[in-house]
N, C-alpha and C positions, 0 to 999 in steps of 0.2 A: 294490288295484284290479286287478279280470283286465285280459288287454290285449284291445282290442277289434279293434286292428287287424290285420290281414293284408297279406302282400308286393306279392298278385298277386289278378286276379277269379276264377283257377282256384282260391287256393288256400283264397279266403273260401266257395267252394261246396262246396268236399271233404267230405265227413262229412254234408250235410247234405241236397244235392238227392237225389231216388229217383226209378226209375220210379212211375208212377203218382200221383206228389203233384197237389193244386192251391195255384197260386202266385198272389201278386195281385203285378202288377206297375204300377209309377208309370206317371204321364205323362201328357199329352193332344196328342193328335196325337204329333209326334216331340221334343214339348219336354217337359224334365225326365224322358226317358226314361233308366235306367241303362245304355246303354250297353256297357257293358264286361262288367259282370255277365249282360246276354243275349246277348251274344258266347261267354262264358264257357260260359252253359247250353248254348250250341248246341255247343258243343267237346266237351262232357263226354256229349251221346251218349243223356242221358235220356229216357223215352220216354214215350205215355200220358199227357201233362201236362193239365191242367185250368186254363185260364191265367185269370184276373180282370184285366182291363184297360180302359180307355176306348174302345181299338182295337187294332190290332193290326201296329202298324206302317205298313210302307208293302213292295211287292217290294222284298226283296233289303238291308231294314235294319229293325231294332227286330224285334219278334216276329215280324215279314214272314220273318225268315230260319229260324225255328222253322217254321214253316209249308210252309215248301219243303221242308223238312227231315224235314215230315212227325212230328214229336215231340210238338207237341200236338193232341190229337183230341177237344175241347172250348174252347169261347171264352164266357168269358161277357164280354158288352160291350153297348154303348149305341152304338158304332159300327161303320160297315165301311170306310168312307169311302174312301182313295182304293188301298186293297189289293186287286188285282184275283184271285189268288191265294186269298187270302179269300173273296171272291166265288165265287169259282169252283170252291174245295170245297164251300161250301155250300150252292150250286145243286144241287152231284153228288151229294149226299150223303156226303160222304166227313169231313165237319166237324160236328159237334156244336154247338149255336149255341143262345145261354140269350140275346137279348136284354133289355137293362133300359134302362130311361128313366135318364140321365145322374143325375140328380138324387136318383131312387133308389139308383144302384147308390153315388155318393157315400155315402149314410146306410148303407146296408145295410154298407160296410167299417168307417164312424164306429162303428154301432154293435153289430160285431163286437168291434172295441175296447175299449167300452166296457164288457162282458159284457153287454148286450140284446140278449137273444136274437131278438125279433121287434118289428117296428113297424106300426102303421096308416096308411095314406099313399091319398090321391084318385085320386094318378097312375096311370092305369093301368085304371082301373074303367068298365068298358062295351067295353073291348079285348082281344086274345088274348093281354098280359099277365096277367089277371087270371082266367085260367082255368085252373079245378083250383085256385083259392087261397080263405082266409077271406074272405067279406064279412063286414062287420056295419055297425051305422047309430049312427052318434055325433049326436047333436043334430040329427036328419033328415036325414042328408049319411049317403051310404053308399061305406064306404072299403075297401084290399085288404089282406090281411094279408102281409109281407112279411117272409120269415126272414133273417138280418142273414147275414154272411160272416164262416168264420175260419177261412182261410187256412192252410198247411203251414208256408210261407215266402212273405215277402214281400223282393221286391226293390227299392225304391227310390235315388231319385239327390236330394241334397243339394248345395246349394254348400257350403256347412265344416262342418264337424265337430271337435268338441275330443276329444279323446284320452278320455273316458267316454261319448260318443257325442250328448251331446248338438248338434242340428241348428238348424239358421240355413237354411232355402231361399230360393230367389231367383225374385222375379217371378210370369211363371205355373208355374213349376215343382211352387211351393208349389198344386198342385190335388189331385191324388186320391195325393202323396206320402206326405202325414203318415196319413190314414187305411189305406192298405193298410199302411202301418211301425207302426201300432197295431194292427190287425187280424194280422197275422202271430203262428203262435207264434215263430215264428224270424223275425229281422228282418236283412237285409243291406244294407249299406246304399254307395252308391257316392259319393262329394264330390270334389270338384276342389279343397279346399285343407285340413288337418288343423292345428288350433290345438293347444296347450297349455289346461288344463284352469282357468278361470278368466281366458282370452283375451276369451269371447262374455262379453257383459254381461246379466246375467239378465232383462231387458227385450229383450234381441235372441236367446233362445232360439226357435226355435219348438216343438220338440218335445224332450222329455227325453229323456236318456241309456237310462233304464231300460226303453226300448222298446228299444234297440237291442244287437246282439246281435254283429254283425262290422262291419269298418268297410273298405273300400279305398281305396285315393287312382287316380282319375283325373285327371290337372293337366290333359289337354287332351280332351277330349273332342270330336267333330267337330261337334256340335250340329246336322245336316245340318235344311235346311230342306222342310217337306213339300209346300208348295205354293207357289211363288213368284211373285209380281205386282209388277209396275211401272208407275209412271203420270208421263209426261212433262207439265211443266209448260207448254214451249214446244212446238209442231210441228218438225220435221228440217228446216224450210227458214229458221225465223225464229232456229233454235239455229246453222247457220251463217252466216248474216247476225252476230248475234252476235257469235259466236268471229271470225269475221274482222275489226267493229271493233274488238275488244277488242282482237288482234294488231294491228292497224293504230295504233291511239292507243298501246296502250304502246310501239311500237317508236319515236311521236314521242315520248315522254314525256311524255305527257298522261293522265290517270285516264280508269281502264274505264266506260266506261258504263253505267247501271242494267239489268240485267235487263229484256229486252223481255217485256212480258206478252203472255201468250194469253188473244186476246179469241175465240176459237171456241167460241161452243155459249155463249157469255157471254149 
């Protein structure tokens, strides 16, 4: 069995990124994004890139940093969402921009993968998606034709991976990962933990080995969060009312009192 894994994210890229390729990279939003391997790309200086993604980061993390960086000068995605950089090439013109409906651009990598070349899909028909493309009319309903994706190299991020590359994702991770690591001719792929090969239980694969091509280990990844909200239960006057009986009874020895509910807006 070759080995699949490599030391480092530079050294899983070597040989293999160029200028001018297009890459589908995992993710949605900044979860299940690889990490280290778009660190990686952005170190090694390629240029011209054609990147397949959901989005595109965020300033200053995930492809956000390829973009500053000026390296890729096409995005095909479904999102722009909170990268204002993004935005803001492609106001100026300075970004090349393939929008696709979420749902499409999922199939279009599935069935890059799967060698279908082309599908028929609603989404999109009566929009400036669906201009310059096939119509035709299935059972009275008239649909787009849509060319599928495949990829140069696809980057992906995994939780484990066994030692023949077989994949285990976790949570939402598991969205547009497995498809763009089928879609790729070249599959890289980034995990936070590497098994022995007969560790994963054939009912806890998600994707087979034989998609995958390099393997690297990130144990910690930052997993930075892209938009962050919080919502207090109690108000800041009833949270210290509170905390001070709490400290008041337990310093008599008595049990903390139940959580004061908030009856605002009740």
């Amino acid at each position: 069995m070759a080995n699949k894994i490599y030391p480092s994210a530079d050294a899983a890229l070597k040989g293999v990124v160029a200028d001018g390729q297009t890459l589908a990279v995992g993710g949605f939003g900044l979860c299940g994004i690889p990490e280290a391997l778009i660190d990686a790309l952005h170190d090694s200086g390629v240029k011209n890139l054609t990147c397949i993604s959901n989005n595109a980061g965020v300033d200053g993390f995930g492809l956000g940093r390829l973009l500053e960086t000026r390296q890729i000068k096409k995005m095909v995605a479904s999102y722009v969402g909170e990268n204002k950089e993004f935005e803001r090439q492609y106001l100026a013109g300075e970004l090349e921009l393939e929008f696709t409906p979420q749902g499409t651009l999922a199939e279009k990598l599935r069935a890059g993968g799967a060698g279908i070349p082309a599908f028929f899909t609603k989404t999109g028909v009566g929009t400036q998606v669906a201009e310059g493309k096939e119509l035709r009319e299935f059972d009275g309903e008239t649909y787009v034709m849509e060319r599928s994706l495949v990829p140069d190299v696809a980057l992906v991020k995994a939780h484990v991976a066994d030692k023949s590359g077989n994949l285990r994702f976790r949570l939402t991770a598991r969205n547009f990962n497995p498809a763009a690591a089928m879609a790729g001719k070249i599959c890289i792929v980034e995990v936070e933990k590497i098994v022995e090969v007969g560790e994963l239980a054939p009912d806890d694969i998600h994707l087979p080995g034989i998609y995958v091509h390099r393997i690297v280990l990130n144990a910690t990844p930052e997993k930075r969060i892209e938009k962050r909200t919080v919502s207090a239960s109690v108000d800041a006057a009833a949270a210290k009312v509170e905390a001070q009986a709490a400290i008041a009874q337990a310093a008599a020895g008595s049990e903390v009192p139940a959580p004061i509910k908030n009856t605002k807006g009740a």
